[in-house]
C-alpha positions in Angstrom: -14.1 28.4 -25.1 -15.8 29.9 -27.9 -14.0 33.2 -28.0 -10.5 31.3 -28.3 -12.1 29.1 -31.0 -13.0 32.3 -33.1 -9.6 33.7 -32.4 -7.6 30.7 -33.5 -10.0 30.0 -36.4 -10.8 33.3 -38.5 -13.1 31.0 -41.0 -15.6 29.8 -38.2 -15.6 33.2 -37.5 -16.3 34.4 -40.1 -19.4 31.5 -40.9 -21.1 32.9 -37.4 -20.8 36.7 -39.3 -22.4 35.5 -42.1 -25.5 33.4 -40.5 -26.0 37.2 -38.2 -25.7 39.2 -41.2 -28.2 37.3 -43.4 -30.6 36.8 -39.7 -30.6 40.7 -39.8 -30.6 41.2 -43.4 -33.4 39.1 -44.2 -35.6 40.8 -41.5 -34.7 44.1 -42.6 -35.6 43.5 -46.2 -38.9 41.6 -45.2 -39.7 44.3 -43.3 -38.9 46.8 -46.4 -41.7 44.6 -47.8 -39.4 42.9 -50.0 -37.5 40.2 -50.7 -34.0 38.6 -51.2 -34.7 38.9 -55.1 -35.6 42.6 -54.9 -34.0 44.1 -52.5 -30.1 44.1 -50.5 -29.2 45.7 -47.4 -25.4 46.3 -45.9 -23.4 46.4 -43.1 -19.8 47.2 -41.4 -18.4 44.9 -39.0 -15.6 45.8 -36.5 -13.8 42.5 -34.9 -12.4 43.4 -32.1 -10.2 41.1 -30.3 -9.0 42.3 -26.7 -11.0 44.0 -24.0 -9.7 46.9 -22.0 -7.6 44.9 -19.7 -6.0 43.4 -22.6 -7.5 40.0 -22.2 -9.0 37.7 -25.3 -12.9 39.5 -25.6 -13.3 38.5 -29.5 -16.6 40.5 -30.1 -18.3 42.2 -32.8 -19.8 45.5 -33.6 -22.2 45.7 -36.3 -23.9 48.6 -38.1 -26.8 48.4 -40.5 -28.3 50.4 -42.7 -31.5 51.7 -41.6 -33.0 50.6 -45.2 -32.8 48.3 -48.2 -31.4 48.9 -51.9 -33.8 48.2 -54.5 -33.0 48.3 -57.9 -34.7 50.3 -61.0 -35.2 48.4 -64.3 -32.9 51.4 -65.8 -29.9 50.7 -63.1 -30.2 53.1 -60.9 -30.3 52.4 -57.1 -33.2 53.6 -54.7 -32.9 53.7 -50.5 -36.3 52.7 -49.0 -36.1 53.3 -45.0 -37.2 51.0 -42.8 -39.0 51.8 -39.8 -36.8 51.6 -36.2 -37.4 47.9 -34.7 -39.6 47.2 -32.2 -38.6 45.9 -28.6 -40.5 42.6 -29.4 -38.5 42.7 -32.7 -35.3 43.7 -31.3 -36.2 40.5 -28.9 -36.6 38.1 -31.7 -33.9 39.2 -33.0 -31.6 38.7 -29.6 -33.2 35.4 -29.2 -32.5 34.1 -33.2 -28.4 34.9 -33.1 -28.1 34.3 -29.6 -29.5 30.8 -29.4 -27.3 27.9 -28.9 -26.0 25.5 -31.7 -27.3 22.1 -29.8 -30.9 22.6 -28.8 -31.0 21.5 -24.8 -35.1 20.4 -25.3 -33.5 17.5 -27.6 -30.3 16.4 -25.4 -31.2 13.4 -22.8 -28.2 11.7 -21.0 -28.8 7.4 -21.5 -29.4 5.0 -18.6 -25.1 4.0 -19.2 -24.9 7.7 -19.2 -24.1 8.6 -22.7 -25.3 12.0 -24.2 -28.0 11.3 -26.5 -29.6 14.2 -29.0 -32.8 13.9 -30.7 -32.4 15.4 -34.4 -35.2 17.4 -34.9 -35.3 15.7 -38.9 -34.1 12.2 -40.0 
């Protein structure tokens, strides 16, 4: 369901790219020891839309840079590395773009049997 929804509508596509770049992004430059202010990362993505037996497999490749851009008062640009993620990193990471849009914990079906979902705020 969702991969022909991201097919047929490149813009809700392209919203999930953005909320999985800025996820990575703003780990990356936290772990720079920076912040959003300060410091910018970057990254290529590759859509692809087919798998090999030619069916619809919308999926994504992304690379990072291993680093963030910080900027010197004069303009010039500086690469500060960032160490390699851990595996309990790489896990939170998994876990934050991976997770579901409706939380399950708050969905309860009603005694007529209606879906109800508890909104985590008013």
């Amino acid at each position: 369901m969702r991969r022909f929804l991201f097919a047929t509508r490149p813009a809700i596509m392209g919203a999930v790219l953005g909320i999985v770049y800025r996820v990575i992004a703003t780990h990356l430059v936290s772990k720079a020891g920076f912040s959003a202010r300060t410091a910018r990362t970057g990254a290529l993505t590759l859509i692809q839309r087919f798998g090999c037996a030619l069916n619809l497999n919308l999926h994504c490749h992304m690379l990072f840079l291993d680093g963030v851009y910080t900027e010197r008062a004069e303009g010039a640009v500086d690469l500060r590395w960032v160490k390699a993620p851990t595996s309990g990193e790489l896990e939170g990471l998994c876990r934050t773009i991976s997770r579901p849009a409706v939380s399950e914990q708050r969905r309860s079906l009603t005694s007529n049997g209606s879906v109800r979902y508890q909104q985590k705020t008013p």
